[in-house]
C-alpha positions as CSV (number, residue, x, y, z in Angstrom):
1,X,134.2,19.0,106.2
2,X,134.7,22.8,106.6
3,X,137.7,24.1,108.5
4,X,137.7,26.2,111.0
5,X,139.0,29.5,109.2
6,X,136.4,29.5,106.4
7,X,133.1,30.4,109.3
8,X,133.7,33.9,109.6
9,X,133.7,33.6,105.6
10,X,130.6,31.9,105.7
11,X,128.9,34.4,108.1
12,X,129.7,37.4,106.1
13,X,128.1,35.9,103.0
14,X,124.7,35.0,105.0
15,X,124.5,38.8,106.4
16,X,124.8,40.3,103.4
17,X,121.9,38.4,102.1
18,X,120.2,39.4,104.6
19,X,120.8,42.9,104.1
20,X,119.9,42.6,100.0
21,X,116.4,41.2,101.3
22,X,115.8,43.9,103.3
23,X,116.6,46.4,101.3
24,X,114.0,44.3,97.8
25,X,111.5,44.8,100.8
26,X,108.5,48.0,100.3
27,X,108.5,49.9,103.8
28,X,105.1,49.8,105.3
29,X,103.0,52.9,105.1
30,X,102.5,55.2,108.2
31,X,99.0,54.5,110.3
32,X,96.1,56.4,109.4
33,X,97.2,57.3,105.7
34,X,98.6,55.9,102.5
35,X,102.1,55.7,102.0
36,X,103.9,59.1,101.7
37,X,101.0,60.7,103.1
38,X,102.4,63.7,105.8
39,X,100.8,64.3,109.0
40,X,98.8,67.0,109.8
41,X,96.5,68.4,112.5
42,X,92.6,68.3,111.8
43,X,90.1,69.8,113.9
44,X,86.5,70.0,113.9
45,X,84.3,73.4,113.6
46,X,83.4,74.8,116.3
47,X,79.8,76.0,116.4
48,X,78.2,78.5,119.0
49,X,75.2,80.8,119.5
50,X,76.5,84.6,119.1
51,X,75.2,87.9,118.7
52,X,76.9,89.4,114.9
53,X,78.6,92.9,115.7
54,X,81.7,94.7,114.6
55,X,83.8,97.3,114.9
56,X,84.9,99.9,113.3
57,X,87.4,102.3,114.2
58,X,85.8,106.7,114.8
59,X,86.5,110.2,116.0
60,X,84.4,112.1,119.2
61,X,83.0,115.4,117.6
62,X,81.5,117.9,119.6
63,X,77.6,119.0,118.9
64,X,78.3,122.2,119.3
65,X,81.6,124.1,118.1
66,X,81.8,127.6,117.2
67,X,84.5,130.4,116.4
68,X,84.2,133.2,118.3
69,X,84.5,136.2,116.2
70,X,83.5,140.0,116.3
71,X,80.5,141.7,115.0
72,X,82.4,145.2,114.6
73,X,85.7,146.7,114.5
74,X,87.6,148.2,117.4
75,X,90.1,147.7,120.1
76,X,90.5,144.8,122.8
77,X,89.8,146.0,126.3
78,X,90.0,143.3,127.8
79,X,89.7,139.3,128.2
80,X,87.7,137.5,130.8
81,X,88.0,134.0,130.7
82,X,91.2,131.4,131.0
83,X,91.6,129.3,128.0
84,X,90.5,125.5,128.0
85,X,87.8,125.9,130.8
86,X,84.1,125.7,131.0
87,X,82.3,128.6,130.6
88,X,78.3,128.9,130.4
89,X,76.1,130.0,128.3
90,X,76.1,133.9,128.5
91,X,79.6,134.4,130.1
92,X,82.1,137.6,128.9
93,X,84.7,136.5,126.9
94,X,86.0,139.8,125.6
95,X,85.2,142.8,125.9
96,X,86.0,145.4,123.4
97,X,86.3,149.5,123.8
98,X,83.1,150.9,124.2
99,X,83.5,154.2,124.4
100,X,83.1,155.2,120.8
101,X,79.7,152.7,120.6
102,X,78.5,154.6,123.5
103,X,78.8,158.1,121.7
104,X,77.0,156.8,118.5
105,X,74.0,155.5,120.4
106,X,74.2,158.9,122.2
107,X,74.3,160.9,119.1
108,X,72.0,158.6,117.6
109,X,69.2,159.5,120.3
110,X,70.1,163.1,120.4
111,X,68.7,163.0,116.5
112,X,65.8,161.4,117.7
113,X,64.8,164.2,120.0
114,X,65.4,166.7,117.4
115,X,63.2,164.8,115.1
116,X,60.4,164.4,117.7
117,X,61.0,168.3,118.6
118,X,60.4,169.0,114.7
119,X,57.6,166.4,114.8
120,X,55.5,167.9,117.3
121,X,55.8,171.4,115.9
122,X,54.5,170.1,112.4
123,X,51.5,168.6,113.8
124,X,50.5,171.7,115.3
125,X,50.9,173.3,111.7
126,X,49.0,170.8,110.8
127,X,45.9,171.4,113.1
128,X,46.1,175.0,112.6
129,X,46.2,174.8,108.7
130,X,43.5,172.1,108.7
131,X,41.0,175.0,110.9
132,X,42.0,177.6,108.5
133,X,41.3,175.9,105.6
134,X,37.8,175.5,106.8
135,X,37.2,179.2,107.2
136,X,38.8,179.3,104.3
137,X,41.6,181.4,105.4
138,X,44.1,179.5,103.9
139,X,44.9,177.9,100.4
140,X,44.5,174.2,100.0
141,X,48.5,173.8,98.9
142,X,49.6,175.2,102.1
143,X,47.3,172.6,104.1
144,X,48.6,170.1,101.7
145,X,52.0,171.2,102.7
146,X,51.5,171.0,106.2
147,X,50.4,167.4,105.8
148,X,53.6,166.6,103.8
149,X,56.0,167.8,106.8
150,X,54.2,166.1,109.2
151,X,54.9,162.6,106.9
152,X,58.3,163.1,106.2
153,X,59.1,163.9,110.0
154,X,57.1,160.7,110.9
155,X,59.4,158.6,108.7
156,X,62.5,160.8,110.0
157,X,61.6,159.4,113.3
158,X,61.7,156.1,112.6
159,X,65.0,156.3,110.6
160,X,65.7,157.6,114.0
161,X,64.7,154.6,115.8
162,X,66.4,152.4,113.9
163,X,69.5,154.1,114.0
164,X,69.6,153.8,117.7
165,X,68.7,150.1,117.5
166,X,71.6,149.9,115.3
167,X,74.0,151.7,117.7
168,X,72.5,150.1,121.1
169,X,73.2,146.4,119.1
170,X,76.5,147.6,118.2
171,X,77.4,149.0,122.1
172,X,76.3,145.3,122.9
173,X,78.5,143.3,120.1
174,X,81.3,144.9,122.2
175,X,80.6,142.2,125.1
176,X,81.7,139.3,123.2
177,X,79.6,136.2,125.1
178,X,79.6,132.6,125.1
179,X,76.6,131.6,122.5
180,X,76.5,128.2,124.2
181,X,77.9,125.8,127.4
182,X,81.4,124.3,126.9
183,X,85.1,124.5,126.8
184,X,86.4,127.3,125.5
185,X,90.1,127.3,123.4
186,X,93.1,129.3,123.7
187,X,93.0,133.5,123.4
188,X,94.0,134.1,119.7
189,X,94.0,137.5,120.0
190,X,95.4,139.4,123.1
191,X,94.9,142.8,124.7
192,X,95.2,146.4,122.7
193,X,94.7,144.6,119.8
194,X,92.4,145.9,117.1
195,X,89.7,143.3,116.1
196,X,88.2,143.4,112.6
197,X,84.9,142.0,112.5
198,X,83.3,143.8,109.5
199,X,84.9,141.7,106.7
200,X,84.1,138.0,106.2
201,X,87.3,137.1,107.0
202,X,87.7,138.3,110.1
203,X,90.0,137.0,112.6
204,X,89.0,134.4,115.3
205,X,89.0,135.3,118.3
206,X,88.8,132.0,120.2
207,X,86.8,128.4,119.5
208,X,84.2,126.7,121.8
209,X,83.3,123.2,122.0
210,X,79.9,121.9,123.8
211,X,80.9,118.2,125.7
212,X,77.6,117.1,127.1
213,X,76.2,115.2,125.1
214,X,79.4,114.4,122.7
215,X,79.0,112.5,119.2
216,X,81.3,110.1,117.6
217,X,81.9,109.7,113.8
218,X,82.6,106.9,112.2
219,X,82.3,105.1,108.7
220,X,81.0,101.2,108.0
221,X,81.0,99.3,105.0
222,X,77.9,98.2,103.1
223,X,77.7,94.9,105.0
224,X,77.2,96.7,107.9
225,X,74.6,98.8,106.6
226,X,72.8,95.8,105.3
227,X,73.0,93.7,108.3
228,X,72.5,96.3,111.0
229,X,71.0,99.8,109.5
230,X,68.7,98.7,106.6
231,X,66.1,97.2,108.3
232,X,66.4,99.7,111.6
233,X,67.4,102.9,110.6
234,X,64.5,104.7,112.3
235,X,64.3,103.0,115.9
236,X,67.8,104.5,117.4
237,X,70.4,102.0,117.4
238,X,72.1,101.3,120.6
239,X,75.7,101.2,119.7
240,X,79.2,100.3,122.4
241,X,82.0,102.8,122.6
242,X,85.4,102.1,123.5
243,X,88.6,104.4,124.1
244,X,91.9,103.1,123.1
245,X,93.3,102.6,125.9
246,X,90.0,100.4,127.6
247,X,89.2,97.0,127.3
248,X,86.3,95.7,125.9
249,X,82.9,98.9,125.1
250,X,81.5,100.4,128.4
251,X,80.2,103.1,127.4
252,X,76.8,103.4,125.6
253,X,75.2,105.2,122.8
254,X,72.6,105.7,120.4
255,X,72.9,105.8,116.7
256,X,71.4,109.3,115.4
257,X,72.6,109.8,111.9
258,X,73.1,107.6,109.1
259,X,73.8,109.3,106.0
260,X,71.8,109.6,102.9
261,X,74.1,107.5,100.5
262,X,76.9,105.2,100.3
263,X,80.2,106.8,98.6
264,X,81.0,105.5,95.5
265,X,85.1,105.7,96.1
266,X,85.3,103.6,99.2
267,X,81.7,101.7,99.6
268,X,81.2,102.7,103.4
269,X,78.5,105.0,104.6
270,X,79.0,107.8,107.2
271,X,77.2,107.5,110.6
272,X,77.1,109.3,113.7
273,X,76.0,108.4,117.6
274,X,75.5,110.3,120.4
275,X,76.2,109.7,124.3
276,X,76.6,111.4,127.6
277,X,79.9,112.9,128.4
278,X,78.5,114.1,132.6
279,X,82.2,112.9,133.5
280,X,84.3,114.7,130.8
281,X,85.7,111.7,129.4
282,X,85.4,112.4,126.0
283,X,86.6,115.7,124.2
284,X,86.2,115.8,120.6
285,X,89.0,114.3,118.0
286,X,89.6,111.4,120.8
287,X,90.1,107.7,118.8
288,X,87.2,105.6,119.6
289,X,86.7,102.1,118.9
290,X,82.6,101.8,117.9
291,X,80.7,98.3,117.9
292,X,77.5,98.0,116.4
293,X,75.3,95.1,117.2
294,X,72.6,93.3,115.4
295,X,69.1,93.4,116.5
296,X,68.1,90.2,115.6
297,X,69.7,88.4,118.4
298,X,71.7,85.2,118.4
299,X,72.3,83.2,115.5
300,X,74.4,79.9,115.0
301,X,77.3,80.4,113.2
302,X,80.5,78.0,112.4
303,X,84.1,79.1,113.6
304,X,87.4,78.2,112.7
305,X,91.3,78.9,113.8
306,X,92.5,82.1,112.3
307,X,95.7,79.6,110.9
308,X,93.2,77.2,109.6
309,X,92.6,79.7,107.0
310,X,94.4,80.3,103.7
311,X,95.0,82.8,100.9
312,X,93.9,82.5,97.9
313,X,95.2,86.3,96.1
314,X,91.5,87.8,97.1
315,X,90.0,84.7,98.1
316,X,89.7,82.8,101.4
317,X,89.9,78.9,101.8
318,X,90.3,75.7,104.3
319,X,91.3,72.2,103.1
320,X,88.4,69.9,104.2
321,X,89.8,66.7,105.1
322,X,87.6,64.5,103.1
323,X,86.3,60.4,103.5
324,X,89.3,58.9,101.9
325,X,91.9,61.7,104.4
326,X,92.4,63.9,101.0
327,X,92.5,67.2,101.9
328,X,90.4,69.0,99.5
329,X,90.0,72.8,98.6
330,X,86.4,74.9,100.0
331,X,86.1,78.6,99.5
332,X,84.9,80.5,102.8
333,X,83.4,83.7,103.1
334,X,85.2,85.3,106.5
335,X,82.9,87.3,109.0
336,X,84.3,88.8,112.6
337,X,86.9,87.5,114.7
338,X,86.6,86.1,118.1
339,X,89.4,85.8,120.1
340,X,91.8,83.2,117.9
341,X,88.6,82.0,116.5
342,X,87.1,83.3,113.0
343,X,83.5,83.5,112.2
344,X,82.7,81.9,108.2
345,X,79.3,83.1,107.3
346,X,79.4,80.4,104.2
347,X,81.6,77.9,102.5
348,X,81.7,75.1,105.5
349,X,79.3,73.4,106.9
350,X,78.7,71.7,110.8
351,X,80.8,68.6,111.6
352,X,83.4,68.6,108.6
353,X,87.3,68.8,109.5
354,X,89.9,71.4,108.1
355,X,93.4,71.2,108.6
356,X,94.6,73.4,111.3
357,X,98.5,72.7,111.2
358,X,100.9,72.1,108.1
359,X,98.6,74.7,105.6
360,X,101.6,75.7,104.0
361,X,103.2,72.8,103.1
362,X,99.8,70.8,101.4
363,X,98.4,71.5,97.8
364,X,94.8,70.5,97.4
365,X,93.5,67.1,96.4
366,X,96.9,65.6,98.6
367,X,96.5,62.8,100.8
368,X,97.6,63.2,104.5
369,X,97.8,61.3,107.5
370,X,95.2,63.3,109.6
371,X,95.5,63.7,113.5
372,X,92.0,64.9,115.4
373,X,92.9,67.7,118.1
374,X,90.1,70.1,119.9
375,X,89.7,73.9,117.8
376,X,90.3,75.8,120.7
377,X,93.5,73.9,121.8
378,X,95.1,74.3,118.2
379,X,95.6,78.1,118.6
380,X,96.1,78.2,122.2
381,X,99.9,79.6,121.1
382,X,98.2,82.2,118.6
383,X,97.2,85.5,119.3
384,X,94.4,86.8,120.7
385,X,92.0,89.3,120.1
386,X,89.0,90.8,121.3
387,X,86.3,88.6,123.1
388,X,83.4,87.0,121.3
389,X,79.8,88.0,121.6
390,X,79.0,83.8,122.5
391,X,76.5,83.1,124.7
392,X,77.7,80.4,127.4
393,X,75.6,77.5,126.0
394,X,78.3,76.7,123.3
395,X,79.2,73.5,121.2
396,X,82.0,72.0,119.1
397,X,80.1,70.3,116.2
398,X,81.5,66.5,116.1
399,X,84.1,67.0,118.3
């Protein structure tokens, strides 16, 4: 019979028993995964009908820009525009002293009468040694003669004429006028000033820009030129301009100038479009954001979340959760982004599952305890960017 003061003994001893068989026993493994497997977010590609495009970043350059200079040396009389307004074609800029122009062109034609004066008195020479000569009253050398003077003032004449054209251009060069429509810069050169414009260095007097139309410059890489120029260089490109501080590309354009080569040192190719500027909106060296579209309408494509995808030093990847929950390594070619999406022009493939959550802590070929959430709802805390080009008929493949 067991007294009363040995239980509590005999209760100890059964609890740590207990406690030794608990502890011999292998804890189950998580649902969904073998054991040690961790748990991670999967979501299925998404899949939708877009137009390609992308962007590049570009300049506005003006069509028209040229430095005002002058044509011939002298003093500034005056100035007759204010700087950064629009002038038209034809207006008075500057106006320089034209006082000693005026005296060469008059001397200039003063030596043409003189010339004629001469002129007209040989030809009558002329005549009268040519009627002599047939009476033979004269000699044959002093017709000959005759005829020579008569020449030589005909060419005098025309050195004449010339002489004043050269002086009447040079009286005009003194009204310095716009060449063409458009803003015109600051006054580099102010009043009493003398102006050189004999040299090829001479000073500039002021700059003009046209703005309607207006261009914009930009450079794209040799997937671009493949996927959008190659096969439509020659039917004018429509092309979306944006301003920095503007959402989205309202304004429109058309691609006129895609250069003759792709550089060697960077692998982009220059291009250039053209649109209207009626408003003013655009001056030239404003940043613009350019978009260039394809023209062979919408294709399917597969996206996935930007955090889905890893790096590889210059390669891209997603683990692809695989049949037995092993997440397993795929290369992926990247193409435009779309909003928190990515576009992945190769390497994964309608319906499979990538691992959208925990990237950084797996290593390829681990096992994992996968949990299925949308795409779309595993970056709704990420960033977004710009909106897609998807049409509104769009699908999540096997989600």
């Amino acid at each position: 019979m067991i007294s009363a003061p040995s239980l509590p003994r005999i209760g100890s001893v059964v609890l740590l028993a207990s406690l030794l068989v608990a502890c011999d026993r292998a804890p189950e493994p998580p649902a969904g995964g073998p054991a040690g497997a961790p748990p991670v977010s999967v979501a299925a590609a998404v899949t939708r009908e877009v137009t390609l495009a992308d962007e590049y970043p570009g300049r506005f350059e003006a069509v028209d820009e040229v430095a005002i200079r002058a044509r011939l040396n002298g003093y500034l009389e005056s100035v007759h525009f204010k700087p950064g307004t629009e002038v038209a074609k034809g207006t008075l800029l500057f106006q320089i002293d034209p006082r000693p122009f005026k005296a060469q062109l008059a001397e200039a034609r003063a030596a043409l009468a003189n010339t004629e004066a001469q002129l007209a008195l040989a030809r009558t020479e002329k005549n009268r040694q040519a009627k002599m000569l047939a009476t033979r009253a004269t000699s044959q050398r002093a017709f000959d003669t005759a005829v020579a003077q008569v020449q030589t003032l005909e060419a005098a004449r025309q050195a004449n004429l010339a002489t004043i054209e050269r002086a009447r251009l040079n009286l005009e060069y003194t009204r310095i006028t716009a060449p063409i429509a458009g803003r015109v810069g600051k006054d580099e050169v102010t009043l009493g000033n003398l102006v050189q414009g004999e040299g090829p260095d001479s000073p500039v007097l002021t700059t003009l820009v046209s703005l309607d139309p207006i261009r914009v410059s930009f450079e794209a890489d040799e997937q671009a030129y493949l996927r959008y120029i190659a096969g439509a260089r020659d039917e004018g490109l429509a092309v979306e301009v944006g301003l920095a501080g503007e959402e989205g590309f309202p304004h429109q354009g058309t691609l006129e100038f895609v250069d003759n080569q792709v550089a060697l040192t960077t692998g982009t190719v220059r291009m250039r479009a053209v649109l209207p500027n009626a408003d003013r909106r655009f001056t030239p060296g404003l940043f613009a954001r350019v978009r260039l579209r394809a023209t062979t309408g919408a294709e399917r494509v597969v996206l996935v979340a930007e955090r889905a995808i890893g790096t590889d030093q210059t390669k891209r990847f997603v683990l692809v959760l695989g049949p037995d929950n092993v997440a397993n390594y795929r290369e992926v070619t990247l193409g435009r982004q779309m909003g928190s999406l990515r576009v992945l022009t190769s390497g994964l493939k309608e319906g499979e599952l990538v691992v959208v959550n925990g990237l950084q802590r797996l290593r390829p070929g681990t096992p994992v305890t996968p949990e299925q959430v949308p795409m779309e709802e595993s970056t709704a805390d990420s960033p977004s960017g710009p909106a897609g080009d998807a049409s509104a008929s769009s699908t999540s493949a096997g989600g």
